[in-house]
C-alpha positions in Angstrom: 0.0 0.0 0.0 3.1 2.5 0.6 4.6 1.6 -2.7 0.7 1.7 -4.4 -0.3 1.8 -7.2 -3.8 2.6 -5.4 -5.1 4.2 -8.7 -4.9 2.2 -12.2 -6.4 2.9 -15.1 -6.5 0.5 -18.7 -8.1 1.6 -22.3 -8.5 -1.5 -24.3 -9.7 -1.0 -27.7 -11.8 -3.5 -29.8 -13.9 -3.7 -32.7 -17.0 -2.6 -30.8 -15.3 0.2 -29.8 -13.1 1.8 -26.8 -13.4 0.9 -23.2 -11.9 2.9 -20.3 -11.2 0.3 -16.7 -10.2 2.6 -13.8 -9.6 0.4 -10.7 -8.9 1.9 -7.2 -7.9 0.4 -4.1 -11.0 0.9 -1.2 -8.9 2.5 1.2 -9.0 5.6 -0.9 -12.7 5.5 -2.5 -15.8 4.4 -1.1 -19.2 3.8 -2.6 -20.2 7.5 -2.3 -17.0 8.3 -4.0 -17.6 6.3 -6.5 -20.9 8.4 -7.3 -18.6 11.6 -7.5 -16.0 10.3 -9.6 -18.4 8.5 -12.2 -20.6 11.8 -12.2 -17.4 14.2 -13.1 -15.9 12.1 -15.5 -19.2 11.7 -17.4 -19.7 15.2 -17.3 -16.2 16.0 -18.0 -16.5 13.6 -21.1 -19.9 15.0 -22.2 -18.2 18.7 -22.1 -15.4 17.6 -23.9 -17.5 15.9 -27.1 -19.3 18.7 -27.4 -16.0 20.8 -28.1 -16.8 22.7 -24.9 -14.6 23.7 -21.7 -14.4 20.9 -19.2 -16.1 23.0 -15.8 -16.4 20.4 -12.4 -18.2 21.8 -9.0 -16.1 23.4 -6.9 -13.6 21.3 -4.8 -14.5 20.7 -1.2 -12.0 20.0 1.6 -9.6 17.4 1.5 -9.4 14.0 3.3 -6.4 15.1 5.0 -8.2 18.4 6.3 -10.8 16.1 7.4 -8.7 13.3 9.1 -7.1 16.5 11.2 -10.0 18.1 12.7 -11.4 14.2 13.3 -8.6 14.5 15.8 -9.1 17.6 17.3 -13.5 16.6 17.6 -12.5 13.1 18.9 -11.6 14.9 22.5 -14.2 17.6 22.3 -17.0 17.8 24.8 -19.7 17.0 22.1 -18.4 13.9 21.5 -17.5 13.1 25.0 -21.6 13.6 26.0 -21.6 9.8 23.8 -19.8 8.0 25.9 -22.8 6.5 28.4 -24.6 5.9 25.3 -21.9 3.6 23.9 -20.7 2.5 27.2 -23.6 1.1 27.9 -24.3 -1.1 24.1 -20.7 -2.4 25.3 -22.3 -3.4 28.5 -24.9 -5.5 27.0 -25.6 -9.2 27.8 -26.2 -10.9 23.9 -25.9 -14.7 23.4 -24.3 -15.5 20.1 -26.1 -16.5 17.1 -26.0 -20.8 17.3 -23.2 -22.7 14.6 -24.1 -26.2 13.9 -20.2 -26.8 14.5 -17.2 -24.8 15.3 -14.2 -23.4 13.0 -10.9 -23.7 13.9 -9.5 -22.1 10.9 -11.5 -19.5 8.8 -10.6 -19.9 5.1 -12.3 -17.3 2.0 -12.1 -20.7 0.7 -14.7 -22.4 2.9 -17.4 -19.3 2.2 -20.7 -19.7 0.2 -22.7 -17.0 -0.6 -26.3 -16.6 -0.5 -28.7 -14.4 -2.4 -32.4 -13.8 -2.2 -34.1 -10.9 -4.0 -37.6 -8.9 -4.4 -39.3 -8.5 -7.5 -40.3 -5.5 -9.3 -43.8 -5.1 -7.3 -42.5 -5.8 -3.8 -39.2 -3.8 -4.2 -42.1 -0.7 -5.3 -43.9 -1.7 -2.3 -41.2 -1.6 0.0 -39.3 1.6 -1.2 -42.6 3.7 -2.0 -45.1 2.0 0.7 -43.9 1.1 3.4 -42.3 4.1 4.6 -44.8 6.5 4.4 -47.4 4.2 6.2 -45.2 4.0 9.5 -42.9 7.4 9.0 -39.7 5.1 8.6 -36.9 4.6 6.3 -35.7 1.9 4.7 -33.2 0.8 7.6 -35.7 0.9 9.9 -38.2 -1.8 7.9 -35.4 -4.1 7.0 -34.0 -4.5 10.1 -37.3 -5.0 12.0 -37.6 -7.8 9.8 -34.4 -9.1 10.6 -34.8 -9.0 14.1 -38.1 -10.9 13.5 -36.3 -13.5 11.6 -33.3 -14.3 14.3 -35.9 -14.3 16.8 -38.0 -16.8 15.1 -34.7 -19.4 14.6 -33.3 -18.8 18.3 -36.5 -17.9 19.8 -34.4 -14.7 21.7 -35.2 -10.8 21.9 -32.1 -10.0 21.6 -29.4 -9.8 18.5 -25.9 -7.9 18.2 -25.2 -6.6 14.5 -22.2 -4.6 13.6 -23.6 -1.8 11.4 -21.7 0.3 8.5 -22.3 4.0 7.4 -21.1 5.9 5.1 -19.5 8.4 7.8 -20.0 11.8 6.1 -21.8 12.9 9.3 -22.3 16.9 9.7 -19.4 16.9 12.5 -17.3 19.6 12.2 -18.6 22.9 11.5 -17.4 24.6 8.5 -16.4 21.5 7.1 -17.9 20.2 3.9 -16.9 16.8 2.6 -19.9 16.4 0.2 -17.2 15.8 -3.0 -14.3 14.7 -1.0 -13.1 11.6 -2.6 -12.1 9.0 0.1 -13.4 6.2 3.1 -15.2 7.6 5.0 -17.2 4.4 6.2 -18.1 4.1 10.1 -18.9 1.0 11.9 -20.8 0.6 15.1 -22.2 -1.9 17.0 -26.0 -2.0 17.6 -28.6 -4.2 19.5 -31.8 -5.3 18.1 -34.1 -6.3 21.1 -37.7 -6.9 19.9 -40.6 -7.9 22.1 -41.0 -12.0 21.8 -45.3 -11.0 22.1 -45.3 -7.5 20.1 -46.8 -6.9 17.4 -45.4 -6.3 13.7 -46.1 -2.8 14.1 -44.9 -2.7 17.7 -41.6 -4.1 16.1 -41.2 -1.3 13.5 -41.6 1.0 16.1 -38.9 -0.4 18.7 -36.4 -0.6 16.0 -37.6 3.0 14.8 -37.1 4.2 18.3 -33.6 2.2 18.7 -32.1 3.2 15.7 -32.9 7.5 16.4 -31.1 7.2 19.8 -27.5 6.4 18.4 -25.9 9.3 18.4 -24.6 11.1 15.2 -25.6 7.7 12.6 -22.7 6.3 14.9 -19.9 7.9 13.8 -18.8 9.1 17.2 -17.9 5.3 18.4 -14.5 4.5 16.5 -13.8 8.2 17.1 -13.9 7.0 20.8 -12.2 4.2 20.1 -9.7 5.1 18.4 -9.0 8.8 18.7 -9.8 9.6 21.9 -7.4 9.9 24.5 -7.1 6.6 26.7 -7.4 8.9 29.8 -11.0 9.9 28.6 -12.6 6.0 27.6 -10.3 4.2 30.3 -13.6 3.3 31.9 -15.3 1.8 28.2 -15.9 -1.8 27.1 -15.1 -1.6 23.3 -16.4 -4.7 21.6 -18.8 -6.5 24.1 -22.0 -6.8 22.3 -19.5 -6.9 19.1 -17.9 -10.1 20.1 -21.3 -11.6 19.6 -21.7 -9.9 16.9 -22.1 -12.6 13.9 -24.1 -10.0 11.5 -22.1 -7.3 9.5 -24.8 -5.2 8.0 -24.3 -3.0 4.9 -27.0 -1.0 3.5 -26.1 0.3 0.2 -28.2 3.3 -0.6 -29.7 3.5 -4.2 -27.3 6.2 -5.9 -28.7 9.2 -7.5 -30.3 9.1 -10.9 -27.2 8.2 -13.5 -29.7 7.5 -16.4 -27.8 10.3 -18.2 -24.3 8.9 -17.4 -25.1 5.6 -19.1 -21.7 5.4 -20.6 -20.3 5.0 -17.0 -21.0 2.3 -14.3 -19.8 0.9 -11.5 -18.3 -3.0 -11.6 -18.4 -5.6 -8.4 
């Protein structure tokens, strides 16, 4: 990673035409980034067959300016008034999710991947219905039903998740990272607890209610962990609801309409 390359970039020309690869390494871009970086350079291309000047929005501040005043906000007193609410998720009693058998050795080798999907109708129903009906968002629906479904297999209220975010938080006043090119991504640990008798409207609303209490989308907790000064989280548990944490959860946001930047798109 010191020597890079983190950026690399490939035209390969055929018969049906030119294609332009640009790879980069995700410690310097992150899905958000990826939005920026397709929308200038399909503008910039647009701009450019047209015979007209190439003109980008302005530039906002850098990752470095960012990473700096993390450091100075990581022992500030606004962050400091989230400690009892993360000291006390670190506090929490979860059992772990049950394994048929153990695992001595974890191999990328020994993973299988699973996918379900929605069709058209119920993917409508549950972006453009559902919300409106119980004055949620999308988060808070799918991981109601999550909680529903662990409780179901292990018949317990309880489940520890380890959520991501995409970190670009309104933190530091002044500071505007709405272009910035970088990772940004926060993770955070989070405890679904879901009443074993409720209701499935009673369970949208507990994880509705859960999910406005952590502070800041939970940016401030590996700020805490890692930034703040050991004198100020010497009395914090990091990772105890973590460590039986078997969920990762990702929610990747729809991006914003690239209809008109068709000749771009991202590859996984």
């Amino acid at each position: 990673l010191e020597a890079g390359p983190l950026v690399q970039a490939g035209l390969f020309q055929t018969a049906e035409g030119d294609h332009l690869f640009i790879g980069v390494h995700h410690l310097v871009v992150d899905g958000v980034s990826w939005r920026i970086l397709l929308e200038d350079l399909a503008a910039g291309y647009e701009q450019a067959s047209q015979g007209r000047e190439i003109r980008l929005p302005e530039k906002t501040h850098s990752f470095r300016e960012w990473a700096e005043q993390l450091h100075a906000y990581a022992n500030s007193r606004t962050l400091l008034k989230e400690k009892a609410y993360w000291k006390s998720i670190g506090l929490e009693e979860v059992p772990p999710l049950p394994r048929d058998w153990g695992v001595a050795v974890r191999l990328w080798g020994s993973t299988e991947t699973v996918g379900i999907g929605l069709n058209e109708r119920q993917t409508g129903q549950l972006l453009q219905e559902v919300n409106p009906a119980y004055h949620t968002e999308i988060n808070d629906i799918l991981l109601t039903a999550l909680g529903q479904a662990i409780g179901e297999w292990t018949n317990g209220a309880k489940v520890a998740i380890h959520m991501e975010g995409h970190g670009r938080e309104e933190m530091v006043e002044g500071m505007n990272i709405s272009r910035t090119v970088g990772w940004f991504t926060s993770e955070y640990p989070v405890v679904l607890e879901l009443d074993p008798g409720g209701s499935l409207s009673l369970h949208i609303k507990q994880t509705k209610e859960m999910l406005r209490r952590i502070p800041n989308k939970g940016v401030g907790y590996g700020l805490l962990k890692y930034l703040t000064s050991s004198e100020q989280t010497s009395d914090m548990t990091f990772g105890g609801s973590r460590r039986s944490a078997s969920i990762i959860w990702v929610s990747l946001v729809r991006q914003r309409n690239m209809s008109r930047y068709s000749d771009f798109r991202i590859c996984r």
